[in-house]
C-alpha positions in Angstrom: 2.0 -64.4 -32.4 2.3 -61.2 -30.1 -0.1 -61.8 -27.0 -3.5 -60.5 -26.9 -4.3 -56.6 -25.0 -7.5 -56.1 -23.3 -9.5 -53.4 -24.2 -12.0 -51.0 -22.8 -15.2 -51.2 -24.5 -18.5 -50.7 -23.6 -17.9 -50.0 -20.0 -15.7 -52.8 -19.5 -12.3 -54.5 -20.1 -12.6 -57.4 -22.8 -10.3 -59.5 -25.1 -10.4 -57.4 -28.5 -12.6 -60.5 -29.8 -16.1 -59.8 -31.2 -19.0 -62.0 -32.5 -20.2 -60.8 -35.9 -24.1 -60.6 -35.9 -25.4 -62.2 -38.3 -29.5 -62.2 -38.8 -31.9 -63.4 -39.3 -31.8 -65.6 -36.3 -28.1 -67.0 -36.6 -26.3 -64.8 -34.2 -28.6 -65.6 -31.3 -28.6 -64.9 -27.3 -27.2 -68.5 -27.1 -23.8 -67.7 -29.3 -23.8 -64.1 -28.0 -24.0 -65.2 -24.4 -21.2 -68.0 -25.0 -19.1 -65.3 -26.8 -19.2 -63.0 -23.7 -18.5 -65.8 -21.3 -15.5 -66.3 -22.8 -14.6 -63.1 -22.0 -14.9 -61.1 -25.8 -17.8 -59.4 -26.6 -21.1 -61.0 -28.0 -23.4 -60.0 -30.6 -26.7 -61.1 -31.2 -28.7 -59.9 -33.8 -32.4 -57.8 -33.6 -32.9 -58.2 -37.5 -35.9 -60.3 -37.4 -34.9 -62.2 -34.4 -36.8 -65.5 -32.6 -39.6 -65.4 -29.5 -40.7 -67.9 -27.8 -43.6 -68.3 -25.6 -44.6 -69.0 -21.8 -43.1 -73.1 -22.4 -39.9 -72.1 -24.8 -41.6 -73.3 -27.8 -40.5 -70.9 -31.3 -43.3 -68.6 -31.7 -44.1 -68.9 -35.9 -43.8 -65.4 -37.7 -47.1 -65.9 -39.9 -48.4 -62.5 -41.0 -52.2 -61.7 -40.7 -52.1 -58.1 -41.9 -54.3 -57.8 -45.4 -52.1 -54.9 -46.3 -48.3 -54.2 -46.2 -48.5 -51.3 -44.1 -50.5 -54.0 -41.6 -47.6 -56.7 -42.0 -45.6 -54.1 -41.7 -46.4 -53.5 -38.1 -47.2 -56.8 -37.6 -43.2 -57.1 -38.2 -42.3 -54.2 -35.8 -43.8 -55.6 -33.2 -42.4 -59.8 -33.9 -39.1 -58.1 -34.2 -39.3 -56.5 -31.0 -40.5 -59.3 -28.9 -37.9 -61.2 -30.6 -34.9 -58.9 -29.8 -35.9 -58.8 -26.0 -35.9 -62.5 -26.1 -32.5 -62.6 -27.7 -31.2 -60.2 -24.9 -32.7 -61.9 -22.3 -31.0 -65.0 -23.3 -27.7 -63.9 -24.2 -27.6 -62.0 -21.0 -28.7 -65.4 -18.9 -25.5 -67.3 -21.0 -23.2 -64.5 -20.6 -22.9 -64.7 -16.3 -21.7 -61.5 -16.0 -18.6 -61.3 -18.2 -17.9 -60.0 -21.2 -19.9 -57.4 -23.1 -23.3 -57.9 -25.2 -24.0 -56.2 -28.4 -26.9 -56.1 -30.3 -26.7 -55.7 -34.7 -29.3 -54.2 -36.5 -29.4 -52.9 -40.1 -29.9 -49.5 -40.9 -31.8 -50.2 -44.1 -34.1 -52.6 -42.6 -38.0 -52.2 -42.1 -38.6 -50.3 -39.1 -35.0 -49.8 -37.5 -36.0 -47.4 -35.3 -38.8 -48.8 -33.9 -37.3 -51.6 -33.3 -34.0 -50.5 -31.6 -35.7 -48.4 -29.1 -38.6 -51.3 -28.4 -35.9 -53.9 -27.5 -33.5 -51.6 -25.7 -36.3 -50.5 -23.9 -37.7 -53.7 -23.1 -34.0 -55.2 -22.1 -32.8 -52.8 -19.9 -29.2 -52.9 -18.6 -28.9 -56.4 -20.6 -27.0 -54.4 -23.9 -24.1 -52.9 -23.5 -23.7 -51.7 -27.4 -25.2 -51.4 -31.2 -23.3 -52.3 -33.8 -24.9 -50.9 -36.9 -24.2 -51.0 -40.4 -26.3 -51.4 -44.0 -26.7 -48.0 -44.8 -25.6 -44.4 -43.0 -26.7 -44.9 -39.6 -26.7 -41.2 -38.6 -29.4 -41.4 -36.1 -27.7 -44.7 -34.4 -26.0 -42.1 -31.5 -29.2 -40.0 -30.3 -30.8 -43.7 -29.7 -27.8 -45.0 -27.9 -27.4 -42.1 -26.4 -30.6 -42.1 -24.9 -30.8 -45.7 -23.5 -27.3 -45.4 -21.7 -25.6 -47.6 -24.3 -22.3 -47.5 -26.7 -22.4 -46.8 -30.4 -20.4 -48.8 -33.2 -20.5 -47.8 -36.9 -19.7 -50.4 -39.4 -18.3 -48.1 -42.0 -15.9 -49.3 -45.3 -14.1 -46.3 -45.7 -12.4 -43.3 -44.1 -14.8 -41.2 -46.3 -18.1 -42.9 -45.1 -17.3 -42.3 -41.4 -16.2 -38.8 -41.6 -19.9 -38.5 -43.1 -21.2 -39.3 -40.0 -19.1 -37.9 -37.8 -19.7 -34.4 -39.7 -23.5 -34.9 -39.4 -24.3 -36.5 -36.1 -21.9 -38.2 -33.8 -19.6 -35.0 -33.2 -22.6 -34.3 -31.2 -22.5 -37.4 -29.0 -18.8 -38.5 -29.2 -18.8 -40.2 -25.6 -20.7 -42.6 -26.6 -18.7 -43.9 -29.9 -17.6 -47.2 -28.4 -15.8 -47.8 -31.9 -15.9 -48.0 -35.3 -16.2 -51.3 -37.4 -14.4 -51.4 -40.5 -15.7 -54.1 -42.8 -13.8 -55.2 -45.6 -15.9 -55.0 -48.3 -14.6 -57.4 -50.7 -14.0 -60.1 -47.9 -17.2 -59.8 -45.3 -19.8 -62.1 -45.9 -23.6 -60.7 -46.1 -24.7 -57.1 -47.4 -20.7 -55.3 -48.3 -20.5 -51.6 -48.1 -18.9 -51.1 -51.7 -19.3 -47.4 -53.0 -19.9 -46.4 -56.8 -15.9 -45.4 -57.0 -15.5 -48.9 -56.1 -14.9 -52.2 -58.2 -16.0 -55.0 -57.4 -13.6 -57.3 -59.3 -10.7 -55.0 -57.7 -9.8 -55.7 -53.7 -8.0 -53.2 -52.0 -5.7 -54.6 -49.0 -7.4 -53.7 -46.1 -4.0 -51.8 -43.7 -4.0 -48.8 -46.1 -7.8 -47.9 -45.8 -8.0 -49.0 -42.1 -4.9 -46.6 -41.3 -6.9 -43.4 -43.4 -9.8 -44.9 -40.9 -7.2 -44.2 -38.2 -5.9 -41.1 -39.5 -9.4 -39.1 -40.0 -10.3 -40.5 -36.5 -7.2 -39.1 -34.8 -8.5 -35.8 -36.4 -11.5 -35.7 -34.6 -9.8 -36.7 -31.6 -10.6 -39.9 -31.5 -6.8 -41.6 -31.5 -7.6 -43.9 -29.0 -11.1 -45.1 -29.5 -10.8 -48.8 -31.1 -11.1 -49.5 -34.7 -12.7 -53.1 -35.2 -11.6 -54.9 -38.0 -14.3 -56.8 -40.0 -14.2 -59.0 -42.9 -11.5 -61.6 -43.5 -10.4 -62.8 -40.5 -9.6 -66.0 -39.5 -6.0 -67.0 -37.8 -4.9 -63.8 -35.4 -1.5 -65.3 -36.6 -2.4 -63.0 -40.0 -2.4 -60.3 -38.6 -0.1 -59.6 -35.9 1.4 -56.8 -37.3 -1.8 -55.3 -36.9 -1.8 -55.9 -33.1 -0.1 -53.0 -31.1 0.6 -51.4 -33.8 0.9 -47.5 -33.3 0.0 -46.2 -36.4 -3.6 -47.7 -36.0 -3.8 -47.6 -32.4 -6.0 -49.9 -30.4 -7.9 -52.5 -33.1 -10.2 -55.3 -32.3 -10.7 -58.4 -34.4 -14.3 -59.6 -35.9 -15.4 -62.7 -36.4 -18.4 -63.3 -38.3 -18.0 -66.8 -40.4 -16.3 -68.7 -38.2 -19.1 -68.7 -34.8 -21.1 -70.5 -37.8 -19.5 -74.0 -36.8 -20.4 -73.9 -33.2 -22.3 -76.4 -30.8 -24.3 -72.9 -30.2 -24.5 -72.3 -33.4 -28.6 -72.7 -34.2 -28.0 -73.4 -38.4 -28.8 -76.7 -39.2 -26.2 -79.9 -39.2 -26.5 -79.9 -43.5 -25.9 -75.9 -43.5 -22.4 -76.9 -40.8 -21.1 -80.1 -43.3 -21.8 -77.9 -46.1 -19.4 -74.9 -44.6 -16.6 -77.8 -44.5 -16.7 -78.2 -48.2 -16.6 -75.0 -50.0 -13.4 -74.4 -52.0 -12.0 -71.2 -52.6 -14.2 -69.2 -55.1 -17.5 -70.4 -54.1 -18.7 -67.3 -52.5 -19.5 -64.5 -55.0 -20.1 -60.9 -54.7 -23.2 -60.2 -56.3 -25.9 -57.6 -57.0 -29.1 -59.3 -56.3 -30.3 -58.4 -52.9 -33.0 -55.8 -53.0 -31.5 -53.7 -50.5 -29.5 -52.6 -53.6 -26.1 -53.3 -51.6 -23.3 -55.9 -52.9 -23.9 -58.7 -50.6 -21.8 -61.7 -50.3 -22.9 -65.4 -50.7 -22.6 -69.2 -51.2 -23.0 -69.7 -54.9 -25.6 -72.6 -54.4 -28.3 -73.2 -56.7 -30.7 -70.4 -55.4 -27.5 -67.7 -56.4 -27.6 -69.3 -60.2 -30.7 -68.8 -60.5 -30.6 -65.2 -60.1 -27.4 -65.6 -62.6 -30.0 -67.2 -64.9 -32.5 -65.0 -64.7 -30.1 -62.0 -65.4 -28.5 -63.5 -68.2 -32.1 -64.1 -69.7 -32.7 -60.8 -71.1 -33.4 -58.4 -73.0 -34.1 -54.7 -73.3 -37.5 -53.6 -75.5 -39.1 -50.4 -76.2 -42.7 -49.9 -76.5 -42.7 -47.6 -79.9 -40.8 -49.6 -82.7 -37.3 -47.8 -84.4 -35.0 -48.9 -86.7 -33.0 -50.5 -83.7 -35.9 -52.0 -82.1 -38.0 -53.5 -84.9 -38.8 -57.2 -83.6 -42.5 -57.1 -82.4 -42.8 -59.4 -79.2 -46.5 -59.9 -77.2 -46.5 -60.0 -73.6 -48.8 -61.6 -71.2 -52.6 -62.7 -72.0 -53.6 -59.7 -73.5 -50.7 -59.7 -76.2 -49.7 -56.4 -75.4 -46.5 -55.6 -78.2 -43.2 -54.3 -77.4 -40.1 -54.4 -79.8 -37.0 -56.0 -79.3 -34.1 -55.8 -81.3 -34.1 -58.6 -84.5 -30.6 -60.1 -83.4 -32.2 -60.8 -79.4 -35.0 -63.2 -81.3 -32.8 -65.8 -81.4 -31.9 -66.1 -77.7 -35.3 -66.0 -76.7 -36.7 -68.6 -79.1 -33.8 -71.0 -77.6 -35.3 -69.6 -73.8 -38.6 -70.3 -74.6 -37.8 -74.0 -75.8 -36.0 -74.6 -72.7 -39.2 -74.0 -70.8 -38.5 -70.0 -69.9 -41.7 -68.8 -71.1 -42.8 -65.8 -69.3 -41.3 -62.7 -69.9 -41.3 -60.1 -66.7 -40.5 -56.4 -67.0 -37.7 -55.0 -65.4 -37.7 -51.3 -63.7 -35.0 -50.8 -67.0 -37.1 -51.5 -69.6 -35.7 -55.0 -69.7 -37.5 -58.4 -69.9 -36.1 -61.0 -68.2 -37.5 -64.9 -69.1 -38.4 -67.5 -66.5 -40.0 -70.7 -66.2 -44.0 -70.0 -65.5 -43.5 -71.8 -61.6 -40.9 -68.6 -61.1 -43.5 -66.2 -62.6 -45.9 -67.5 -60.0 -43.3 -67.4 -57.0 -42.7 -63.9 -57.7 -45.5 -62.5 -58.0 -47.1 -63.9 -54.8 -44.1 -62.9 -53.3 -44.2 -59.4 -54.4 -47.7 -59.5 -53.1 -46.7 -61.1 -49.6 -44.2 -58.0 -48.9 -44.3 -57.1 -45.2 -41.8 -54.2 -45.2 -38.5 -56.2 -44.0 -36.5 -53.0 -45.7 -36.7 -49.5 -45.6 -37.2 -49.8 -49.3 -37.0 -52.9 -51.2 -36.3 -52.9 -54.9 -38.0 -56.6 -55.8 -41.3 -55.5 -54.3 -41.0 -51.6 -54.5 -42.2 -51.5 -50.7 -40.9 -48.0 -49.1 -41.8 -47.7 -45.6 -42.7 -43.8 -45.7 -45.1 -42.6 -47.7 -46.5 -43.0 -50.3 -45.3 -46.4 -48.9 -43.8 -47.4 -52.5 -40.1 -47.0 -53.8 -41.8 -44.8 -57.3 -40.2 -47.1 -59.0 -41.3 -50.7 -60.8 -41.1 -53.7 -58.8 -37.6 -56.0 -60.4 -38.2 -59.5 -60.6 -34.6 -60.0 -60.8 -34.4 -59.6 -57.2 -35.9 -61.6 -54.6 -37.8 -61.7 -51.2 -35.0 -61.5 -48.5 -36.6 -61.9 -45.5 -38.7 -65.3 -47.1 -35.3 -66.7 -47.9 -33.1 -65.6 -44.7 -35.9 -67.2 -42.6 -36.5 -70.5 -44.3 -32.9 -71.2 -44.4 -32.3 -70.3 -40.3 -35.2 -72.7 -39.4 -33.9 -75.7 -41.2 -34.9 -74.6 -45.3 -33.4 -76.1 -47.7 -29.1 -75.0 -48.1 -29.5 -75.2 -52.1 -32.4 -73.0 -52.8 -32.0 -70.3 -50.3 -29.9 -67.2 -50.0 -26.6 -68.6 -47.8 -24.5 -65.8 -46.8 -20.9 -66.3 -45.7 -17.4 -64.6 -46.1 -14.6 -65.2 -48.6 -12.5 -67.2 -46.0 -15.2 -69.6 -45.3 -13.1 -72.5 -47.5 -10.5 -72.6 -44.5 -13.2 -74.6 -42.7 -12.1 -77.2 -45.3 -8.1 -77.0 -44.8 -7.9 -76.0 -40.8 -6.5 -79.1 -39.4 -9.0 -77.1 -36.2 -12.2 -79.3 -37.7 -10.1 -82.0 -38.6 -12.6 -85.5 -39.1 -16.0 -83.2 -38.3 -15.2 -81.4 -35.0 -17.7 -78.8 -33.7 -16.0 -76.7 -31.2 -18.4 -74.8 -28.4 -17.7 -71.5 -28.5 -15.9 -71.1 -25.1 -13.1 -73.9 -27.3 -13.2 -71.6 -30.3 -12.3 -68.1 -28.2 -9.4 -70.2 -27.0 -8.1 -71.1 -30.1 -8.7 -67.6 -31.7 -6.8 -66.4 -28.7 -3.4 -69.0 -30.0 -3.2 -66.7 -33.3 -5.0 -70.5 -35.2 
């Protein structure tokens, strides 16, 4: 294992070690402030983040707003007041060393607002934004502005030179560096393009070193490349680590600060991370972002499956391919199915999946009536946690809808993300996690249920284990 190189980053020199954020509310100021103690960099994260008030007490998110537009503000605002408080923090834990980042994604509901509130509010406490989720072309004039570094997260060579081209050749002081996240191996929203399969990994060196390459083009040979997304023993990669061709590189870690003493997720959500096998994370579709996303295939993942594999396209003016007249809802309003789909939706409806819902593709997927009723007042709860949400067709600029029909074979994100990080249930709620996470199980590390603080898991990071 070669030894570890400081780098320059952020104004300062730091191990090439950085926390992953990870909302909402699991990368906090108390992991980001351990991680910069321990001389890496820290991340917390601004997506939806914690407050508390005058005593320390959690201050409830509970939205009053009649409206979305109204909750929608109502969420600005909680996620401001909670990014402060997560700076604040982190910078308190940190004493002085290290660097602190903040994470925000670029799709959620009301990025901008929210960047410049908290960096505004916390002052000389953030030291750089990591953003990804989307093309964050906008993500230098902010930093710029508050006095702060800049850091992509991009998953291909292609994808940064976008940016560069449109916005950060303008502002190239302030590129701290570029994330590159794997995106078959990073847990949470992946950054897969429509060239890209799924089912198809490509090995991360040859598309980090076209990274490399288009940097060193724009003159930009010595700014550091992160690498994101499948990394767990340093020992893995030590051909990566002064190697000339990519130049100076920095290694993320986003799955492993989960199983922490810092660490806010609950003790069930920590045991459960020590017994997934290899496999039971899955690359899926269903977030409404509209990204791939990555996740624990628990029971609340199988019941998207479920829901997907229940159904069937219709038309609403019978042909000779759709000829099966089907009613829908109270008022029996027809549609027309193809004669060969009755069958699988008899055998649905015995098994207690009852009520059809339309999908934005002329699809009807079939669900038990309690999911009907779960969806709906959940499409009617939206508060604008995206930029635009497919399940709930919310678009935060006018006409404040996406054009398109809601799809109930999505879900409400932000419902889910928060239940689980305030001690929800670990079966029925969205768990995100990298591919890797099964080492948990098999690194003789967490051997008969060690924890480590984080300060003990820099250290071994640092041995190449």
């Amino acid at each position: 294992m070669k030894s570890l190189t400081s780098l320059f980053m952020s104004g300062s020199d730091v191990l090439p070690l950085v926390e992953g954020g990870k909302g909402v509310s699991i990368s906090t100021g108390e992991t980001a402030g351990a991680w910069a103690a321990a001389g890496g960099i820290g991340t917390f994260s601004a997506v939806n983040a914690d407050s508390y008030d005058k005593n320390g007490n959690l201050v409830p998110i509970v939205y009053k707003g009649k409206t979305r537009r109204d909750r929608h503000k109502e969420l600005i605002d909680f996620g401001i007041k909670g990014g402060i408080a997560q700076a604040q923090i982190a910078y308190e834990r940190s004493s002085g060393q290290g660097r602190l980042h903040m994470n925000v994604l670029w799709e959620m509901g009301g990025c901008e607002p929210i960047l410049e509130g908290v960096l505004e509010g916390a002052k000389g406490l953030v030291h750089g934004i990591t953003c990804g989720a989307g093309m964050p072309y906008k993500i230098a004039e902010i930093a710029s502005r508050y006095g702060v570094s800049y850091y992509p997260i991009v998953s291909s060579a292609r994808a940064f030179r976008a940016l560069w081209k449109r916005s950060y050749h303008k502002l190239p002081d302030g590129l701290g560096g570029v994330v590159y996240e794997d995106p078959w191996l990073a847990g949470g929203h992946n950054g897969l393009s429509n060239s890209e399969s799924p089912t198809t990994p490509e090995a991360p060196y040859a598309r980090v070193k076209a990274l490399r390459d288009q940097m060193a083009a724009f003159g930009l040979g010595q700014t550091p490349i992160i690498m994101a997304g499948g990394v767990w023993y340093l020992r893995d990669w030590s051909d990566w680590i002064g190697n000339p061709e990519l130049g100076p590189v920095a290694f993320q870690f986003g799955t492993r600060p989960l199983l922490t003493q810092e660490s806010p997720i609950s003790p069930e959500w920590k045991k459960k991370l020590t017994t997934l096998a290899p496999g039971d994370v899955s690359l899926n579709q269903f977030s409404p972002t509209g990204f791939y996303s990555s996740a624990v295939r628990n029971d609340f993942l199988k019941e998207l499956e479920e829901r997907s594999e229940h159904q069937v396209s219709y038309v609403t003016v019978p042909c000779e391919t759709y000829s099966a007249e089907y009613a829908i809802g109270n008022r029996g309003r027809k549609v027309y199915i193809k004669p060969e789909d009755c069958t699988h939706v008899g055998e649905w409806e015995k098994a207690g999946f009852t009520e059809p819902l339309r999908t934005p593709d002329s699809t009807l997927i079939f669900v038990e009536p309690s999911k009907a009723r779960e969806i709906r007042k959940d499409q009617i709860d939206c508060m604008g946690c995206l930029s635009a949400c497919r399940f709930s067709n919310w678009s935060q600029h006018e006409p404040y809808n996406t054009g398109k029909k809601a799809d109930p074979r999505s879900f409400c994100i932000q419902k889910s993300l928060q239940d689980i990080a305030h001690g929800g249930s670990i079966d029925d709620n969205l768990m995100f996690a990298g591919h890797n996470v099964y080492k948990f199980r098999d690194d003789p590390f967490y051997r008969d249920g060690f924890i480590p603080t984080v300060k003990e898991l820099v250290d071994r990071i640092v041995t190449g284990n």
